[in-house]
Structures are given as structure tokens and as C-alpha cells.
C-alpha positions as CSV (number, residue, x, y, z in Angstrom):
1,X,-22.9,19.4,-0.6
2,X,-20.7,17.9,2.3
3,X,-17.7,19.4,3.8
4,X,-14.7,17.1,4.2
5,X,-11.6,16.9,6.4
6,X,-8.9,16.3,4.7
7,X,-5.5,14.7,6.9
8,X,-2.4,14.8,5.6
9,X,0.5,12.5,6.4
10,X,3.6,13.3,5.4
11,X,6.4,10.2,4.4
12,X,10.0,11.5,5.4
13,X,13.4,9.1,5.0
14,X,13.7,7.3,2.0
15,X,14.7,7.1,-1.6
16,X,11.8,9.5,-3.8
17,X,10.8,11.2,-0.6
18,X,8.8,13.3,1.1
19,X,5.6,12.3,-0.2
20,X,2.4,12.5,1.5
21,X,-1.2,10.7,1.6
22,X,-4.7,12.4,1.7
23,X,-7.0,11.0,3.8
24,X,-11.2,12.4,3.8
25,X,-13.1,12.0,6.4
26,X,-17.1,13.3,6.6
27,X,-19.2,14.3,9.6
28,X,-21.1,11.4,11.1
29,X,-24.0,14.1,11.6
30,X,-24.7,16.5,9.8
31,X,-22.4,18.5,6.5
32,X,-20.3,20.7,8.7
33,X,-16.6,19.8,9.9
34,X,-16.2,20.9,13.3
35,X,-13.5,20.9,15.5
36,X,-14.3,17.7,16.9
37,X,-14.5,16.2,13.6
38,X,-11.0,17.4,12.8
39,X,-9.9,15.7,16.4
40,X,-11.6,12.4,15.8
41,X,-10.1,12.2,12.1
42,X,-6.6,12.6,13.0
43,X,-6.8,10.4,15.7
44,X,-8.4,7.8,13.3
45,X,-5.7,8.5,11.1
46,X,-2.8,8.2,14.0
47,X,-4.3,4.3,15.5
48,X,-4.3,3.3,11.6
49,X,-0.9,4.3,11.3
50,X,0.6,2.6,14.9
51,X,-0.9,-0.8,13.5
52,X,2.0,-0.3,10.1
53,X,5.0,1.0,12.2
54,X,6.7,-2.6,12.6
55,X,7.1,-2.7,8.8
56,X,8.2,0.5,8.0
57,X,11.8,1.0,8.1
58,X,13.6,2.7,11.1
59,X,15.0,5.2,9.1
60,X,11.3,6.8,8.2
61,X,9.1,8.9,9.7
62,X,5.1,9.5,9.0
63,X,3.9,12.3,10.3
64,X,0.6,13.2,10.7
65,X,-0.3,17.1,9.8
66,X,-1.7,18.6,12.5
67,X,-3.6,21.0,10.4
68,X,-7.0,19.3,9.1
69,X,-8.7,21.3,6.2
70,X,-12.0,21.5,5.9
71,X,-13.0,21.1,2.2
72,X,-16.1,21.2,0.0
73,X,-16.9,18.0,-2.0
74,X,-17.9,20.2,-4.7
75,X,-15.4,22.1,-5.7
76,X,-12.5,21.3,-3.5
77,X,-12.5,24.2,-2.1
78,X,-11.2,25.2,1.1
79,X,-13.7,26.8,3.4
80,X,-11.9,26.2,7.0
81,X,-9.1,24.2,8.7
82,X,-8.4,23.6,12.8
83,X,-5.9,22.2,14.5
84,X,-5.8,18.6,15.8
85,X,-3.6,17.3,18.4
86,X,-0.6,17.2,16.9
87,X,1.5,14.3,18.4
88,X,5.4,13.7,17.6
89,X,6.5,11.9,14.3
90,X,6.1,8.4,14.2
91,X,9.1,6.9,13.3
92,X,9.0,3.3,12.0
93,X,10.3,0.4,13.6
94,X,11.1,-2.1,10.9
95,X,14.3,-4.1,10.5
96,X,15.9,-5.8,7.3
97,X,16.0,-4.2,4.1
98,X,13.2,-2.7,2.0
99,X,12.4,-0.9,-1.3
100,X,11.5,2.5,-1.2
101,X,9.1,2.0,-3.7
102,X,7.2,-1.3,-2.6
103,X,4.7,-1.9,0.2
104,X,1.0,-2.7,0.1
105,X,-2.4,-1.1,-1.1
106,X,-5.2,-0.6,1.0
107,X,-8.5,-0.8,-1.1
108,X,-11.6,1.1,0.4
109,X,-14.6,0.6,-1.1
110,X,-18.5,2.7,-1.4
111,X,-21.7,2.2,-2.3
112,X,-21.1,5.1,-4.8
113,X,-21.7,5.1,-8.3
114,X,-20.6,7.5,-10.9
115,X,-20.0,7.4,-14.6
116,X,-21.3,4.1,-14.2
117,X,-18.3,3.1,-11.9
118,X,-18.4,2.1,-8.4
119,X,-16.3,4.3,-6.6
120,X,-13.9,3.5,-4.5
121,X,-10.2,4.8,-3.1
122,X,-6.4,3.0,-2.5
123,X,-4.1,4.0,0.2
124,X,0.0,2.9,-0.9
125,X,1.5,1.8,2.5
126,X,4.9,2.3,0.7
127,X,8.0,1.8,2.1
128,X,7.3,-1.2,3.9
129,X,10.4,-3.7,4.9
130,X,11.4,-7.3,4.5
131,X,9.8,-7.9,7.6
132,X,6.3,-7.1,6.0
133,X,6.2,-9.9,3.7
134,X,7.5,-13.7,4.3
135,X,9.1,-16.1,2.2
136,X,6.9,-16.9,-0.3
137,X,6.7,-13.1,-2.0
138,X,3.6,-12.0,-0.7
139,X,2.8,-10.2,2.7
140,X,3.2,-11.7,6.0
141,X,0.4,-13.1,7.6
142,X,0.4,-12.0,11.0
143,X,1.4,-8.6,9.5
144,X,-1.6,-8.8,7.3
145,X,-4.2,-9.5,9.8
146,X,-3.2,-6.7,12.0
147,X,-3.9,-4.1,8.7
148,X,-6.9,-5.9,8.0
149,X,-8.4,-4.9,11.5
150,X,-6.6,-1.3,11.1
151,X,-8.6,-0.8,8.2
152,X,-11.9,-2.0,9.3
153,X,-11.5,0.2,12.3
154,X,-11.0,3.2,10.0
155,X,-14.1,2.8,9.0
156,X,-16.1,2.3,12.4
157,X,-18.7,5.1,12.6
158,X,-18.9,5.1,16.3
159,X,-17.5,8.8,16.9
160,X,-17.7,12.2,14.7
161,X,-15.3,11.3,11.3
162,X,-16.6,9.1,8.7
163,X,-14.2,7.7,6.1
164,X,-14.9,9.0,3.1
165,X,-13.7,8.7,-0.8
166,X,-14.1,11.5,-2.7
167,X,-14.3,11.7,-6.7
168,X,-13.4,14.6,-7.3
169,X,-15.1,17.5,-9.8
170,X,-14.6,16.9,-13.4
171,X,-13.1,20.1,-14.1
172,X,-10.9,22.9,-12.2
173,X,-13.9,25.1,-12.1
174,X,-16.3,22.4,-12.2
175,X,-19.1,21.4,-8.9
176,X,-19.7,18.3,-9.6
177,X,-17.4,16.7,-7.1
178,X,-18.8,14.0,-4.5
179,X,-17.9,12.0,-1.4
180,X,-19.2,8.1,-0.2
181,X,-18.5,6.9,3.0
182,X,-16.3,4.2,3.2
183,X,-18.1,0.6,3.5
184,X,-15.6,-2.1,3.7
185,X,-12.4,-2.4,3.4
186,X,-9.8,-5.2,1.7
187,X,-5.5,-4.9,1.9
188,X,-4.6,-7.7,-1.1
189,X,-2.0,-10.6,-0.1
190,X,0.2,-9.4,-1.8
191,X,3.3,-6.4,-2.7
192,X,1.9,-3.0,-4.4
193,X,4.5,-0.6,-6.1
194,X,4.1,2.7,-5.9
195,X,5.5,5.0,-9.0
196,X,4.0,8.3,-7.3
197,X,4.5,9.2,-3.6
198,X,1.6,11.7,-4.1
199,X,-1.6,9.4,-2.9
């Protein structure tokens, strides 16, 4: 059994809003989330989302919870939470149009297996603007690059937070729940909808 932290960003100022995304994170040493675990996951979380700001809209805000639970991969259960710096709301900075259901999909990918599945996780980077994407219908390229070493950074073991996908346990009472750390990383060329804004 591992604990987990468990960020929270919350998506404010658009059409089907607020929605939020989960985020895991696992200790780099040991099972336990500490405090500085908690830190270095919201901060992880906070540089990943400055790289995305230019193609989110002006009119929304992502906000990341200052609250970090500590959960058990188990059973999902919440055994702790701390406080992480909290920072202000980050407001996008996007210009032209957009559709408040369309953006891109981050793919994060273990070395898990289960139920003879490789497991792996999505993050919807959704509202994103005209600005994010160029003529041709997919995303733009510069843009792209940028997320691409966003993501790979995410994943960087260098300090206390591991990212971490967690398949969760089979049943509501159920402890058969796991998390994998978070190997590589791909964000597809191209424009993912997003019919839930509960990621």
C-alpha cells in the first residue's frame, strides 16, 4: 500500500463550468505523504499549468487547491491532507475565440499492468483557444512543444512527488486499488473534446 497526494485544480469561467482535474502524485521515498511531498506536488502541478496559460482564454481561471489529500491507493481513503502554498488563481491569457468544450489530452503512460491492460491516465487541457491550434485543424506547433516539455517535466523524479496513475479499487468497499508512476508522457497533434469536466 502507497499513500497518494491527490491536487486538485479547479476550471472557473466558461460554458459547463466549474470542473476540476485530479492529479496523484507518490512519494519518491518511501509510502508516506509528508508535508513536503504535498509542497513539491502542487508546485509540480502550478509550472505544468504556467506552460498552458497562453491558450486558455482570458476569461478563465485554474486554480490550484491549496489543500493536498493524502490518500490510500487501496481503498481511496482519506488518511491525511496539508496545506500547500497556495498561490492566487491563474488566469489564462489566450486571445481569439474558443470552445468551451475542446482543447487537448495529455496521455501519461506506466509500466503497470492490470486486467491484462497497461495502465495509463489522460489529462483534458479543455478550454483551450484559437490560438492553441493553427490553420490546419490540429494544435499549434510552437504551442505543442512547450506542453510536450511541461509534461516530461511533470514526471522528473528529481524532488519528493512522483507522478502517479492510479487504477482505482474495483468496488466501493473493495482494496484492490493501485498506483504506477508515471514513465513517459505524449500530448497528440491534435484537438480532444471533453464531454465531462470531471477528469
Amino acid at each position: 500500500m502507497t499513500d497518494m497526494a491527490k491536487v486538485t485544480v479547479n476550471w472557473t469561467g466558461f460554458v459547463g463550468g466549474p470542473g476540476y482535474t485530479n492529479i496523484y502524485f507518490r512519494p519518491t521515498t518511501g509510502s508516506v505523504v509528508t508535508q513536503g511531498v504535498a509542497d513539491a506536488s502542487a508546485a509540480k502541478v502550478h509550472a505544468f499549468l504556467t506552460a498552458w496559460l497562453p491558450a486558455i482564454h482570458t476569461s478563465v481561471t485554474v486554480t490550484v487547491n491549496p489543500s493536498v489529500e493524502a490518500i490510500s491507493d487501496f481503498t481511496g481513503n482519506l488518511v491525511d491532507f496539508f496545506t500547500s502554498a497556495p498561490g492566487a488563481g491563474r488566469i489564462g491569457t489566450g486571445t481569439g475565440t474558443f470552445s468551451a468544450s475542446q482543447g487537448a489530452c495529455v496521455n501519461w503512460y506506466t509500466a503497470g499492468i492490470r486486467n491484462n491492460r497497461r495502465v495509463r491516465g489522460r489529462s483534458f487541457m479543455v478550454p483551450l483557444t484559437s490560438n492553441g491550434f493553427d490553420n490546419t485543424g490540429t494544435l499549434d506547433d510552437a504551442k505543442l512543444a512547450t506542453w510536450r516539455t511541461a509534461a516530461a517535466t511533470m514526471i522528473s523524479t528529481s524532488d519528493a512527488a512522483k507522478l502517479a496513475v492510479w487504477a482505482r479499487p474495483t468496488a466501493p468497499a473493495a482494496t484492490d486499488g493501485e498506483s504506477f508512476n508515471v514513465v513517459t508522457s505524449t500530448v497528440n497533434d491534435k484537438g480532444a473534446i471533453l464531454t465531462s469536466r470531471r477528469d
